[in-house]
C-alpha positions as CSV (number, residue, x, y, z in Angstrom):
1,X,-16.0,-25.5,-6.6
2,X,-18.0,-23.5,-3.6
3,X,-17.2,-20.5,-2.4
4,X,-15.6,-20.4,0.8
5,X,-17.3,-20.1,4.3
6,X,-19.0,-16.8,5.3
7,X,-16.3,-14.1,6.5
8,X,-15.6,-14.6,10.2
9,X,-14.8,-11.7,12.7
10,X,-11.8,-10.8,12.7
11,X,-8.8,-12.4,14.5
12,X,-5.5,-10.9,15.4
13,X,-3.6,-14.8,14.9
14,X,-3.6,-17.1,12.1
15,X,-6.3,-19.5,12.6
16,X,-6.6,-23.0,11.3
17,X,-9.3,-24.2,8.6
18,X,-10.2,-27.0,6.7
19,X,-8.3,-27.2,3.5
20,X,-9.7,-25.9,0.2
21,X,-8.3,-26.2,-3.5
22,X,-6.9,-22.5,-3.7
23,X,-3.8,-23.5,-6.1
24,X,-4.3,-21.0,-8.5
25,X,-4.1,-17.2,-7.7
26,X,-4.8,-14.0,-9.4
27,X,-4.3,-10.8,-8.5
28,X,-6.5,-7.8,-10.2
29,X,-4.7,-4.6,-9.7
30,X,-5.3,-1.4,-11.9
31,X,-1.8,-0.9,-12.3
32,X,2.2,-2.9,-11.4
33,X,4.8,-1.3,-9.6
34,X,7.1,-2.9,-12.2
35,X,5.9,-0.3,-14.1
36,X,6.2,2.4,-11.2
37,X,2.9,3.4,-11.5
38,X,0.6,2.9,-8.2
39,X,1.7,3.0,-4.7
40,X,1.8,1.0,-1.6
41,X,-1.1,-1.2,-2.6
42,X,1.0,-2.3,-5.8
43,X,3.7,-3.0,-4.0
44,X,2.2,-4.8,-1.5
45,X,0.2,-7.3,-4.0
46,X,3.2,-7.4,-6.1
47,X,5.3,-9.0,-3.2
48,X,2.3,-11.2,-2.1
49,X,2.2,-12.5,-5.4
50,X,6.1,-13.6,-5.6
51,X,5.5,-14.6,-2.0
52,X,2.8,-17.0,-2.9
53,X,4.6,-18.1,-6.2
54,X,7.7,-19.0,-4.5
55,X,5.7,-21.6,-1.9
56,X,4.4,-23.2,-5.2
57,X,0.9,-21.5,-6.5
58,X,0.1,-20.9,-9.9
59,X,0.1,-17.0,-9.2
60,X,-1.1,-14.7,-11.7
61,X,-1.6,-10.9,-12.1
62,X,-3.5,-9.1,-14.4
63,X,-3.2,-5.1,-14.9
64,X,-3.5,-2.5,-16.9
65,X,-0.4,-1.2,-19.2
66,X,0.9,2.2,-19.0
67,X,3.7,1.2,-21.4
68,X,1.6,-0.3,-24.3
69,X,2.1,-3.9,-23.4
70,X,-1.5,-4.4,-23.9
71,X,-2.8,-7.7,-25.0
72,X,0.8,-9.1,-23.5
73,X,1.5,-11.5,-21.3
74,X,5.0,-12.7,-19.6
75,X,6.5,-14.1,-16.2
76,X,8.6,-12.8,-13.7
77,X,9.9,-13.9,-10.4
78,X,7.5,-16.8,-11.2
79,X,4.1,-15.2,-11.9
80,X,2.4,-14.6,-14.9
81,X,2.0,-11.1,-15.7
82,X,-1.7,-10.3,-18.2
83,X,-1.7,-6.8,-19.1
84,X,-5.2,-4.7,-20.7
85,X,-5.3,-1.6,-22.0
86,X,-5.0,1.4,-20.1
87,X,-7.6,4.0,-19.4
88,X,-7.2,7.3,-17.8
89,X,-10.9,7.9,-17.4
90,X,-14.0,5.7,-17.8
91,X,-12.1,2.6,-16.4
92,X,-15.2,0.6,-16.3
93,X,-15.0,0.4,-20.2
94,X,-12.2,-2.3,-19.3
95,X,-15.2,-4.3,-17.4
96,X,-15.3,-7.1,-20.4
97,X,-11.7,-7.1,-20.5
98,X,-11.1,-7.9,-17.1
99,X,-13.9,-10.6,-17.0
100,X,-12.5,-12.0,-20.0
101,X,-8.5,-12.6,-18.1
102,X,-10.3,-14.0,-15.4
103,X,-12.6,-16.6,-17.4
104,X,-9.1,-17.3,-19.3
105,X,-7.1,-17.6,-16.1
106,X,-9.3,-19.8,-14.2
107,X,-8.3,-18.9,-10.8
108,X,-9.4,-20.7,-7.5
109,X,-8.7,-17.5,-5.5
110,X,-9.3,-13.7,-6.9
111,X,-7.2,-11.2,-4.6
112,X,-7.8,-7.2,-4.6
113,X,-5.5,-5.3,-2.7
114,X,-7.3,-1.6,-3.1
115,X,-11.0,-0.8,-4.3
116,X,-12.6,0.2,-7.8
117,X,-14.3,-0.8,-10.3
118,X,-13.0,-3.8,-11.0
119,X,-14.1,-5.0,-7.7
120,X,-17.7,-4.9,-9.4
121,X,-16.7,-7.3,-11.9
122,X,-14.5,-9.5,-9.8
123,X,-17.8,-10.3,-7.7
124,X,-19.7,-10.9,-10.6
125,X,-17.4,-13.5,-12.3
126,X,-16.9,-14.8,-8.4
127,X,-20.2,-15.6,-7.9
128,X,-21.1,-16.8,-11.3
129,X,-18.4,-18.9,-11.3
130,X,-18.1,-20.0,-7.8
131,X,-14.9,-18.9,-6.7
132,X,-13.0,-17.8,-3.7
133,X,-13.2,-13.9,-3.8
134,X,-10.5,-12.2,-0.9
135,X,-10.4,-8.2,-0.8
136,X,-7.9,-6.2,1.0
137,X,-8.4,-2.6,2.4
138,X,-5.9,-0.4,2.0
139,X,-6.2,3.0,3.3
140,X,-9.1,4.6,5.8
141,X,-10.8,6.2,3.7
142,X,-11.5,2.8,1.4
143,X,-14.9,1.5,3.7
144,X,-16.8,4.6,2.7
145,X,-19.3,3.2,0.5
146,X,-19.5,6.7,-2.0
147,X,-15.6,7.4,-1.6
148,X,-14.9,7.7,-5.2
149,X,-17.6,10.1,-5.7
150,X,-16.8,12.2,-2.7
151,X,-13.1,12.4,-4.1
152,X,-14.0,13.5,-7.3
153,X,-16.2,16.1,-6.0
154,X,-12.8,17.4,-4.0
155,X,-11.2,17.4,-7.2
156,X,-13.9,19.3,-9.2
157,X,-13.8,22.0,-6.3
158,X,-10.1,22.1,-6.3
159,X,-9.2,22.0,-10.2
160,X,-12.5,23.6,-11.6
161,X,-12.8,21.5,-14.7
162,X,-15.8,23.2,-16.1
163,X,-19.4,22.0,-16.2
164,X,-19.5,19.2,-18.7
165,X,-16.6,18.0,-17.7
166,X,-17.5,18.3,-14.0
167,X,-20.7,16.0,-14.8
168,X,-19.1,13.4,-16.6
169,X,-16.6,12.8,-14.0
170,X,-19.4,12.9,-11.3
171,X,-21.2,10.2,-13.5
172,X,-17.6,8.2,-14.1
173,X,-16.9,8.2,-10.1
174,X,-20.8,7.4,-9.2
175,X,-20.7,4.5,-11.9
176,X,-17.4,2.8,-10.2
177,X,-18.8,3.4,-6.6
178,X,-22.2,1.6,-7.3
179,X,-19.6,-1.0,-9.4
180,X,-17.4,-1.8,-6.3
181,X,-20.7,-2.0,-3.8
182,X,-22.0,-4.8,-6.2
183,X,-18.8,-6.4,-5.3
184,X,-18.0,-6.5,-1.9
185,X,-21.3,-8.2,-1.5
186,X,-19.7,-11.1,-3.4
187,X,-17.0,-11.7,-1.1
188,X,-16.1,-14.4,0.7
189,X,-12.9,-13.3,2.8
190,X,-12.3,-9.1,3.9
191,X,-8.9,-7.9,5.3
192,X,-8.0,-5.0,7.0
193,X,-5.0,-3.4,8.7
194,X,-6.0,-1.6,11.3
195,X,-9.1,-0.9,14.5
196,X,-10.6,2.4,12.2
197,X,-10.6,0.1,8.8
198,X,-12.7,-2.8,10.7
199,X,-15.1,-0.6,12.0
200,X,-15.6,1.2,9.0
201,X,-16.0,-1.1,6.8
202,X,-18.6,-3.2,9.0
203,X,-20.7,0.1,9.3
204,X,-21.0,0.9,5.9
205,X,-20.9,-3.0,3.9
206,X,-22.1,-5.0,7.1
207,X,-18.4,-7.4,6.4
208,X,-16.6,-8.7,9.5
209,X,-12.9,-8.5,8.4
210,X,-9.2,-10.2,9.1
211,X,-6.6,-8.4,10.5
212,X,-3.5,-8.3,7.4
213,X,-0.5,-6.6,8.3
214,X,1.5,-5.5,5.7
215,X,4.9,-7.1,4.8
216,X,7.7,-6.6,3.1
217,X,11.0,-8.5,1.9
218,X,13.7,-8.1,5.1
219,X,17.0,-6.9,3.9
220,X,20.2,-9.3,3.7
221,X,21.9,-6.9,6.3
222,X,20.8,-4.3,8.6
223,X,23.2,-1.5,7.9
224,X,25.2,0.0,10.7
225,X,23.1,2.7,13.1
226,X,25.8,4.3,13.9
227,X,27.2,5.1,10.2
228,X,23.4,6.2,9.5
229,X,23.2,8.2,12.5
230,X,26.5,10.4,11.7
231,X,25.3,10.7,7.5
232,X,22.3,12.1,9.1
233,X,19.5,11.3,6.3
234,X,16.3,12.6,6.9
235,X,14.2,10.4,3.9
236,X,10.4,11.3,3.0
237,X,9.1,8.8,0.5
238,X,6.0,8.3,-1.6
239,X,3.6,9.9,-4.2
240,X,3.6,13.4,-4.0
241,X,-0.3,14.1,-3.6
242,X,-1.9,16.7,-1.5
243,X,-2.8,13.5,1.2
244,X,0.7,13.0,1.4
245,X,1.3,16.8,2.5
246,X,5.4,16.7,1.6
247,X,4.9,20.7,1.6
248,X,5.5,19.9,5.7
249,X,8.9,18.3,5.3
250,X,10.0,21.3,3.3
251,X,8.8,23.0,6.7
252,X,10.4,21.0,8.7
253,X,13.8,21.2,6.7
254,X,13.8,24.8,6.9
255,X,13.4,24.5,10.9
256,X,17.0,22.8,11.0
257,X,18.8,24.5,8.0
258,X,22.1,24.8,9.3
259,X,22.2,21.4,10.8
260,X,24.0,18.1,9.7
261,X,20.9,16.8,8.6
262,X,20.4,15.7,5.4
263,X,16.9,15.8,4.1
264,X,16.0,13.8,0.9
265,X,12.7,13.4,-1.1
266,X,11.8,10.7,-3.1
267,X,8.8,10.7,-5.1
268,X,6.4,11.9,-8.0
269,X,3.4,12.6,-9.1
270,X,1.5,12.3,-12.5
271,X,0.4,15.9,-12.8
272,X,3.6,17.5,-13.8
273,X,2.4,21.0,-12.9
274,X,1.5,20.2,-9.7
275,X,4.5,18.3,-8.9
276,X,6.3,21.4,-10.3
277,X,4.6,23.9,-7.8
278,X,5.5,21.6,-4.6
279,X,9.1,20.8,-5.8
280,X,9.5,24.6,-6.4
281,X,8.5,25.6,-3.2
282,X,11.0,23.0,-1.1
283,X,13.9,25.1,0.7
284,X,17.3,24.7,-0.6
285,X,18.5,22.2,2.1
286,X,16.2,19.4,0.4
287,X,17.8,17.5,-2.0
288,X,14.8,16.1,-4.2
289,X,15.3,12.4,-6.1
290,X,12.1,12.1,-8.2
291,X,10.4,9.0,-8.5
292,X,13.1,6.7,-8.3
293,X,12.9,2.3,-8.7
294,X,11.6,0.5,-6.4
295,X,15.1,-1.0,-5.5
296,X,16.5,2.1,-5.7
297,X,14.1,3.8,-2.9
298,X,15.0,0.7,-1.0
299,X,18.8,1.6,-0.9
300,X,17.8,4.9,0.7
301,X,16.4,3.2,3.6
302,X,19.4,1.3,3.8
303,X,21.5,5.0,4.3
304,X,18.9,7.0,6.6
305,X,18.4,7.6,10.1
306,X,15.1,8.5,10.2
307,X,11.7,8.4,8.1
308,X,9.6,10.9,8.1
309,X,5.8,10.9,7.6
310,X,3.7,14.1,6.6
311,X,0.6,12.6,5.9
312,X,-3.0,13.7,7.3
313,X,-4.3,11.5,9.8
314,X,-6.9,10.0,7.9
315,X,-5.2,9.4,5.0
316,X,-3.7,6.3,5.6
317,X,-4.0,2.7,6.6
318,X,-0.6,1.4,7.5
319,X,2.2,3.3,5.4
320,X,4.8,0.7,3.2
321,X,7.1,3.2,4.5
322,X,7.1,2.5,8.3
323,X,8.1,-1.2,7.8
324,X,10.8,-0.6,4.7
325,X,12.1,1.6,7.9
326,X,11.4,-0.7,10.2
327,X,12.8,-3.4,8.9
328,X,16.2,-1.3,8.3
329,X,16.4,-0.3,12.0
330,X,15.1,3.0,10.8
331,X,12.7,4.9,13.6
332,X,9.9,6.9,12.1
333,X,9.0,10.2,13.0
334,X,5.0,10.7,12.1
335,X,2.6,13.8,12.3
336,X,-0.1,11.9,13.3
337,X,-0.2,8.8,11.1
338,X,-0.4,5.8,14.1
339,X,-2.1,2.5,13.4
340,X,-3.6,1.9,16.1
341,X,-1.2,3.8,18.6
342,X,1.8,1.1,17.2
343,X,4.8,3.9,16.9
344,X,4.2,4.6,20.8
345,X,3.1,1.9,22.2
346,X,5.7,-0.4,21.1
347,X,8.5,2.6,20.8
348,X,8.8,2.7,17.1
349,X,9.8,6.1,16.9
350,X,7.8,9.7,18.0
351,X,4.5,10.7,16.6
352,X,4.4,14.6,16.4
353,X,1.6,16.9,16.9
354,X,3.3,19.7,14.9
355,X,6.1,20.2,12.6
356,X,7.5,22.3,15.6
357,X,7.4,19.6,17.7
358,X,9.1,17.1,15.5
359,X,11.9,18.8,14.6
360,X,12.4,19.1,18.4
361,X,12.2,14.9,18.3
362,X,14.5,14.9,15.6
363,X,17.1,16.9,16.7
364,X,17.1,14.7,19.7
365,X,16.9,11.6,18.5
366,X,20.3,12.7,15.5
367,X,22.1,13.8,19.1
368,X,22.3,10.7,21.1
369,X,24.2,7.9,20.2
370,X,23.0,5.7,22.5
371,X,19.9,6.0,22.5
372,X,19.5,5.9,19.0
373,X,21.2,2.8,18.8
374,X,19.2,1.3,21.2
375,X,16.4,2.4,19.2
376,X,17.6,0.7,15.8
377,X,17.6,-2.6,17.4
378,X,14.0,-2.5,19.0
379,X,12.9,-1.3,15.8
380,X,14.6,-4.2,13.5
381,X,13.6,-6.8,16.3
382,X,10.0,-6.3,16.1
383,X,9.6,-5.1,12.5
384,X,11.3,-9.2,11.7
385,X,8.9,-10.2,14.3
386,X,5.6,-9.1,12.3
387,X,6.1,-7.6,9.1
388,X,8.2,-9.6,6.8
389,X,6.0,-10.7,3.7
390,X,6.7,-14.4,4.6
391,X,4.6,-14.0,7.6
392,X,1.9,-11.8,6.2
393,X,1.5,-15.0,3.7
394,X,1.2,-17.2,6.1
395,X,-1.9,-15.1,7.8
396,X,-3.5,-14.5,4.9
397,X,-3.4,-18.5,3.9
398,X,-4.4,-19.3,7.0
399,X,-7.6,-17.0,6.8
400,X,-8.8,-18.4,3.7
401,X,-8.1,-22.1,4.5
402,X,-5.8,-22.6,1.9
403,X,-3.7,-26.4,1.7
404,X,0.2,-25.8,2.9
405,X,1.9,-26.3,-0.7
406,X,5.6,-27.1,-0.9
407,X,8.3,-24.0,-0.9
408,X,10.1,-23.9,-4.5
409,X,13.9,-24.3,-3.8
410,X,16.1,-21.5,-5.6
């Protein structure tokens, strides 16, 4: 088999291709949400992948295991789950193991949904091999050709680790950044979600990219607005990291204690003492869930009235948060997170400069029925409209040319 055309600049429609023999899939992800360990890029491949296995491809993921399933394999929702060993450091020493899946998988089509080093040996077994290679951005910061590197050296600043220490970490992150630039010069297909990602990336690895929304599964029902207006649930959700900021929704809960509102956290973080410190310092009017399933998190969305989104600016590429919301009829309320202006310029919800400001936007938006009604359907229409994981399948087969294949019945 040949690889697949040379990327092509990126379109904002699906586009039609010649068809290519793509039928088996296989997604290399450090990590599986099954597991809940990861974030919005496992969940995103993770529903991709049942996507894809449900119109008929032989999908497979490989990953590694936090819960010693290593050397396992095993199937659900129709794709076949291969799971390594797991390292916390020195990932790269899993380089012959995940070269070794792939050459035993046999895949037409190798997807990445984040960046590391396994990126590195995806392009080499790509271009040895011949096959279809398709790598999807997930956050801003992602193009930057040293970004693991440059985070590490935050972290060594932050946590103080020592000297030795400090220099083997250096040398771990500067070893996975050169890993993942031998990569991405292997690819054949580049996806991005938003204007900064594109631009970024074609400045620092010369790719032209496709524009992937994200998607998710649309709920049976959209609860009632008014019901979620009157409980009044004010949900923040995701990983507890300093990106994240959640420090400001403690802010902003201690702006309307006294108020109806309900403010709930949901999330965790690996470093129990850090998770400790910002738990600790939330006000008393936040009730805090942990990290909680992923269907669990989704029947929060079903109950709230509003998300909110703390996170620095940069920080992210377009949150799994806004469309589990979205598709709920749920308006977000962002301090600066806004894809490429979407929350205003299609009336998705407010985007706040300060925490000042958006408790200002919510108290409004809790105290007027109408107009949050109105609201919840403009958000539900559009959110069915783009971001259901069924139509982010269908742009991303379209991109890389794949043959339509017949949808399983269930």
């Amino acid at each position: 088999m040949t690889l697949l055309p040379a990327i092509q600049p990126e379109r904002h429609e699906p586009r039609t291709r010649g068809p290519h023999p793509l039928h088996r899939i296989c997604f290399v992800m450090p990590f599986h949400i099954l597991e809940m360990r990861g974030g919005g890029a496992e969940v995103q491949a993770w529903l991709l992948a049942k996507e894809l296995a449900r119109r008929g491809f032989d999908v497979h993921y490989v990953a590694m295991s936090v819960r010693g399933k290593a050397g396992t394999t095993e199937r659900v929702d129709g794709v076949t789950i291969r799971w390594l060993p797991y390292r916390e450091h020195l990932r790269w020493r899993n380089s012959v193991r995940w070269y070794r899946a792939l050459k035993a998988i046999d895949p037409d089509l190798v997807i990445q949904r984040m960046t590391s080093e396994a990126t590195g040996v995806i392009g080499l077994y790509a271009r040895r091999h011949g096959k279809a290679f398709s790598w999807i951005c997930t956050d801003d910061l992602v193009p930057q050709r040293w970004l693991h590197l440059r985070r590490q050296v935050e972290t060594n600043r932050a946590k103080s680790p020592g000297a030795l220490k400090s220099l083997v970490f250096l040398a771990d992150a500067a070893v996975t950044d050169l890993m993942r630039q031998l990569g991405m010069r292997c690819l054949t297909h580049a996806f991005t979600q938003n204007e900064v990602q594109r631009r970024d990336l074609k400045a620092s690895f010369g790719l032209d990219s496709f524009r992937l929304p994200s998607g998710h599964e649309p709920p049976a029902a959209i609860p009632d607005a008014e019901a979620r207006r009157r409980e009044a649930i004010v949900l923040w959700a995701g990983t507890l990291g300093p990106r994240k900021q959640p420090q400001l929704f403690g802010e902003l809960a201690r702006r309307l204690q006294g108020t109806p509102a309900r403010f709930v956290l949901a999330g965790g973080h690996a470093d129990q003492a850090y998770r400790a410190r910002v738990v600790s310092a939330l006000p008393p009017n936040v009730e805090w869930l942990g990290q909680v399933p992923f269907q669990e998190a989704l029947s929060w969305f079903d109950r709230a009235a509003v998300l909110v989104n703390t996170s620095a600016p940069d920080r992210e590429g377009f949150p799994n948060t806004f469309i589990q919301a979205w598709l709920r009829g749920v308006p977000v309320l962002t301090l600066g997170i806004d894809p490429d202006g979407i929350v205003r310029e299609q009336g998705l919800g407010c985007v706040a400069a300060t925490v000042e400001e958006m408790a200002a936007q919510l108290r409004a938006l809790l105290s007027d029925p109408v107009g949050y009604a109105h609201l919840a359907d403009r958000v539900a229409a559009f959110a069915r409209e783009r971001y259901t994981v069924g139509r982010v399948a269908d742009v991303f087969l379209d991109a890389v040319g794949a043959p339509p294949v017949a949808t399983l019945t269930t």
